[in-house]
C-alpha positions, 0 to 999 in steps of 0.5 A: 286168764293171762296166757303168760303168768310170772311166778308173782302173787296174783289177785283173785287165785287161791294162792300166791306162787311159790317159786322164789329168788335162790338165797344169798351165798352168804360169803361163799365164793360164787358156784361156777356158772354153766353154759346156758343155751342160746336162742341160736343153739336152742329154739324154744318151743310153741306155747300151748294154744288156748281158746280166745280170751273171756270178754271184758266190759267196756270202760262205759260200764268200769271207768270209776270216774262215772256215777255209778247210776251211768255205770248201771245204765251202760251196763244193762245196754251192754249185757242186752246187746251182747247176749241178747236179753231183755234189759228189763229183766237185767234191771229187774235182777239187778234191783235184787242185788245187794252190795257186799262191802266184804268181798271188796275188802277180800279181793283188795287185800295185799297179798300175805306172805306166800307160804311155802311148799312146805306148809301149802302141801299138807293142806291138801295132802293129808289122810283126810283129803285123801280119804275123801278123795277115795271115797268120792272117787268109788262112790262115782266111778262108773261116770268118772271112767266114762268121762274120762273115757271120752275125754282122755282126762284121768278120773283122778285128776277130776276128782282131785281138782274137786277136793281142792277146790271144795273138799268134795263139795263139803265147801261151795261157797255161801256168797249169792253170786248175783251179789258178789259181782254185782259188788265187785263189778261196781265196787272194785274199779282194779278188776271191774272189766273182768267183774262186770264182764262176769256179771253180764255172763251170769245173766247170760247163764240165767237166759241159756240154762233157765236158772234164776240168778238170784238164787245162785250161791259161791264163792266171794269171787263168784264161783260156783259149784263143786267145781267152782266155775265163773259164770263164763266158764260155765257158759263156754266149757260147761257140758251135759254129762248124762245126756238129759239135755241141760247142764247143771254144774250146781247139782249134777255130778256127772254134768261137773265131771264133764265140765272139768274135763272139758276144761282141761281140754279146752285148755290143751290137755294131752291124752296119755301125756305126764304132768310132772316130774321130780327133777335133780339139779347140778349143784355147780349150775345156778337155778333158773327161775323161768319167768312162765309156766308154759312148757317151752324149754326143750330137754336139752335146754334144761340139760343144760342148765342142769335140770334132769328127771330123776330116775322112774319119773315120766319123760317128755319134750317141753317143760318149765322148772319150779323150784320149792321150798319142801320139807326137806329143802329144796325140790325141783320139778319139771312142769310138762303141757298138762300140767300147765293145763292144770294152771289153767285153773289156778294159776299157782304152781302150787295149787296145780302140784297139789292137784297132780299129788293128791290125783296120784294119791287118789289113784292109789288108794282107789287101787287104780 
């Protein structure tokens, strides 16, 4: 995943950003413009560090320009010489892979229209989802505590990133995996290196954790599981959460909590720390549209551009701004450090306040 994202629609994400250009004044005189900080008065802050970069094949396996038979070849010497697996037993799971003209056409299709907060909002925040979220919450709650415990992720958070994600494993996906990147990998040359990258991964999570690849069912993206990890994320922040020496992110609950909460770990998540703020904005002062989710802009840069918590809402030094279009009108937030963590995941804006919603809502209705 990118370590600086624009707020743009982006391939392979569950939906487009929402953040977008302040409307025209419409024949109003223009608003007053304040001060806005300088680089010399106020210095940005660090982004938050993230672990390397997921490998990419190489343009001997992507390059479009090959034949495909050359592609395969290059492809089985690359994932044998990068993970350290028999290439026989590469082109033995590759002869059972089937090409899947509709996940090509779903990953290619332009982007629609980007639905606003608005109408993005209640898919996920409503009596159902919530419910569900509850029950699931309950249901697991000795595991949930202890992972947290552990991992200073909030149990709520876990169990909201599932209900969006699958709607607490009511939707995992019915695409083999095998097929969907082995479609994508040789059939999409636009995201091929990452495909291909994931493909030569899950032959590598076949080896790691003894599991036949072939049976392995997800999304038409590849991802797998109740929380919907790709199959180097299950290789690289996949954990064993009930000690039984495997990690099954297919089955295994608590192995799924653990994973997640790694995750966000992994990612830079802030034990104790808030994820977002409602936030009121100066109406004299122009909307600033950052053009990252990393929180770098101190509190008093965003002072002065006119953007302050409202009363009751969690403080913290090192924010973004997004601008939605609620129910209402517009909303202001301040983005904090988990909650670009939360991006991590998915890289929307949206997806990651729908996450930390449903978590508070979550956490109420669990009496927490």
């Amino acid at each position: 995943m990118n370590r600086r994202i624009v707020f743009s629609a982006l391939p392979l994400l569950l939906v487009a950003c929402a953040t977008q250009a302040p409307p025209s004044p419409g024949g109003l005189s223009p608003r007053p413009t304040l001060p806005q900080p300088r680089a010399t008065d106020i210095a940005l802050l660090p982004t938050v560090p993230q672990p390397p970069e997921r490998p990419l094949a190489p343009a001997s396996v992507t390059d479009p320009m090959l034949p495909q038979a050359q592609r395969v070849d290059a492809f089985v010497d690359y994932t044998a010489s990068t993970y350290g697996i028999d290439p026989q037993a590469i082109r033995d799971g590759l002869a059972k892979a089937q090409f899947l003209q509709r996940t090509v056409d779903i990953i290619g299709r332009p982007a629609e229209a980007v639905r606003p907060w608005r109408d993005y909002r209640p898919i996920f925040l409503n009596d159902e989802r919530i419910a569900g979220g509850v029950a699931f919450f309950n249901d697991n709650l000795d595991a949930l505590e202890r992972i947290s415990a552990q991992s200073g992720v909030p149990a709520e958070y876990i169990v909201a990133i599932i209900g969006v994600e699958t709607n607490y494993g009511k939707n995992t996906g019915n695409y083999r995996v095998l097929d969907a990147l082995y479609s994508l990998a040789f059939g999409f040359p636009k995201r091929a290196p990452f495909f291909a990258g994931e493909l030569a991964q899950l032959f590598a999570l076949g080896k790691d954790e003894h599991l036949d690849v072939a049976t392995l069912t997800g999304s038409y993206a590849g991802a797998m599981g109740l929380g919907q990890f790709m199959p180097s994320s299950y290789r690289l922040w996949g954990r064993d959460g009930d000690g039984d020496g495997r990690r099954d992110l297919i089955n295994d609950k608590q192995d799924v909590f653990a994973s997640i909460a790694n995750y966000f770990v992994v990612h830079g998540w802030q034990r104790g720390g808030p994820v977002a703020a409602r936030a009121a904005h100066d109406p004299a002062a122009p909307d600033f549209v950052p053009t990252t989710l990393d929180p770098i802009y101190p509190s008093a840069a965003l002072a002065q551009r006119g953007y302050r918590p409202l009363p009751g809402e969690p403080l913290a030094e090192g924010a973004t701004v997004l601008t939605l279009d609620g129910e209402t009108g517009k909303e202001y937030w301040l983005g904090y450090r988990n909650f670009y963590v939360i991006t991590r995941y998915n890289h929307s804006p949206m997806y990651a306040l729908a996450v930390h919603q449903l978590a508070q809502a979550i956490q109420a209705g669990s009496g927490g």
